[in-house]
N, C-alpha and C positions, 0 to 999 in steps of 0.2 A: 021742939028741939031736934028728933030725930031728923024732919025734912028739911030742918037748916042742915045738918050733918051730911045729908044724900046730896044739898044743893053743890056743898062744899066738894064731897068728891069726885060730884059729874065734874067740876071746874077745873080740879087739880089733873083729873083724868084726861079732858081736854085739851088742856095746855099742855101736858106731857108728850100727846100722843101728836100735838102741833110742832114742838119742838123735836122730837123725834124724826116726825117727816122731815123737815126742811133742813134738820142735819144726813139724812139720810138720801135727800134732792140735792145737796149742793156739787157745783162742779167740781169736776176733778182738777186740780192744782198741781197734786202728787207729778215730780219729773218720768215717774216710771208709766204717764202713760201720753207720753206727747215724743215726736219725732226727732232724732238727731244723727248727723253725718260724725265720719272721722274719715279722714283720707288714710290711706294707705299707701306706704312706699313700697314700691314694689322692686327697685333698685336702676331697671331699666325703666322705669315711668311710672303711673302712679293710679291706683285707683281707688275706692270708698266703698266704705259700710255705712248702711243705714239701721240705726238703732231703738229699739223703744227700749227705754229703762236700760236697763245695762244687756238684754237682750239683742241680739245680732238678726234683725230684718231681714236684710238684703247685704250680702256679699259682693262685689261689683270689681274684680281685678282687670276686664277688659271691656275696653266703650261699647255700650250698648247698641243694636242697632246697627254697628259696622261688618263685614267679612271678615274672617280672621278672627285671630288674638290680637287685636292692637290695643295696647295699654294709652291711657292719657301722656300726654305730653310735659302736662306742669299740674298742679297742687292746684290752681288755680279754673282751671277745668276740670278737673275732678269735683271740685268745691260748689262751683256753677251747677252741672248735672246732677249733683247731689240733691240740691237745691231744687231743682227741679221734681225729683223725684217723689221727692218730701212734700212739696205743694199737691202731688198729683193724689199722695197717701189723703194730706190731712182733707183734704175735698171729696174723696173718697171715691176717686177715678184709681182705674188701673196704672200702675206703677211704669207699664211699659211706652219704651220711646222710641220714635218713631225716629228715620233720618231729617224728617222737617225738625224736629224737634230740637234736635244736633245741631244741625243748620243754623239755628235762630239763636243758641249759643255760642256760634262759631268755633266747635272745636276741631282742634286740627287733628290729623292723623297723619300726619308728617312725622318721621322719627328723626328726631336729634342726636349728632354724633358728636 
C-alpha cells in the first residue's frame, strides 16, 4: 500500500512539474512585449514613436539618415519608416537607417507650403 502511495506521488509530482514548464515555456502573447508605431504631428510635418507596451522606444521627430532637421512630409511616410524600423527591431538587426533605405521607401524631403 505504501508503494502504490510513493507510485502515485511521483505521478502527481510529474505532471505538475510538466505542466508547470510548459506554462512557464509558452510564448509571449502579452501586447507589452511586441513593437508598435504612432505618428506624430509635429504641425509642420510629421514624425513617429516606436513603442513596446506602452513604453516609448524610439522617438523619431526628424528623417533619419537625412542633413538637417527635415521632418516627414505626410503621415504616410512616417508610417512606411516606421514600418521599417519595427521589422529591423523584431529581426533583431540595428534599428538604424541608411539613405538606401530611404530611397527604397521613396521619401521625399521636399517641404510643402
Amino acid at each position: 500500500m505504501i508503494s502504490t502511495a510513493k507510485y502515485w506521488v511521483v505521478i502527481v509530482l510529474f505532471l505538475a512539474l510538466g505542466f508547470g514548464y510548459s506554462i512557464y515555456n509558452q510564448p509571449l502573447t502579452n501586447n507589452d512585449h511586441t513593437f508598435h508605431s504612432q505618428i506624430v504631428d509635429l504641425n509642420d510635418g510629421y514624425g513617429y514613436q516606436i513603442m513596446k507596451g506602452e513604453k516609448i522606444v524610439i522617438l523619431q521627430k526628424f528623417i533619419p539618415g537625412f542633413p538637417g532637421k527635415q521632418k516627414f512630409v505626410t503621415e504616410k511616410e512616417a508610417l512606411k519608416t516606421a514600418g521599417l524600423v519595427i521589422s529591423k527591431l523584431e529581426d533583431g538587426k540595428s534599428p538604424v537607417l541608411l539613405p538606401s533605405d530611404l530611397a527604397e521607401l521613396n521619401i521625399s524631403t521636399a517641404v510643402s507650403h
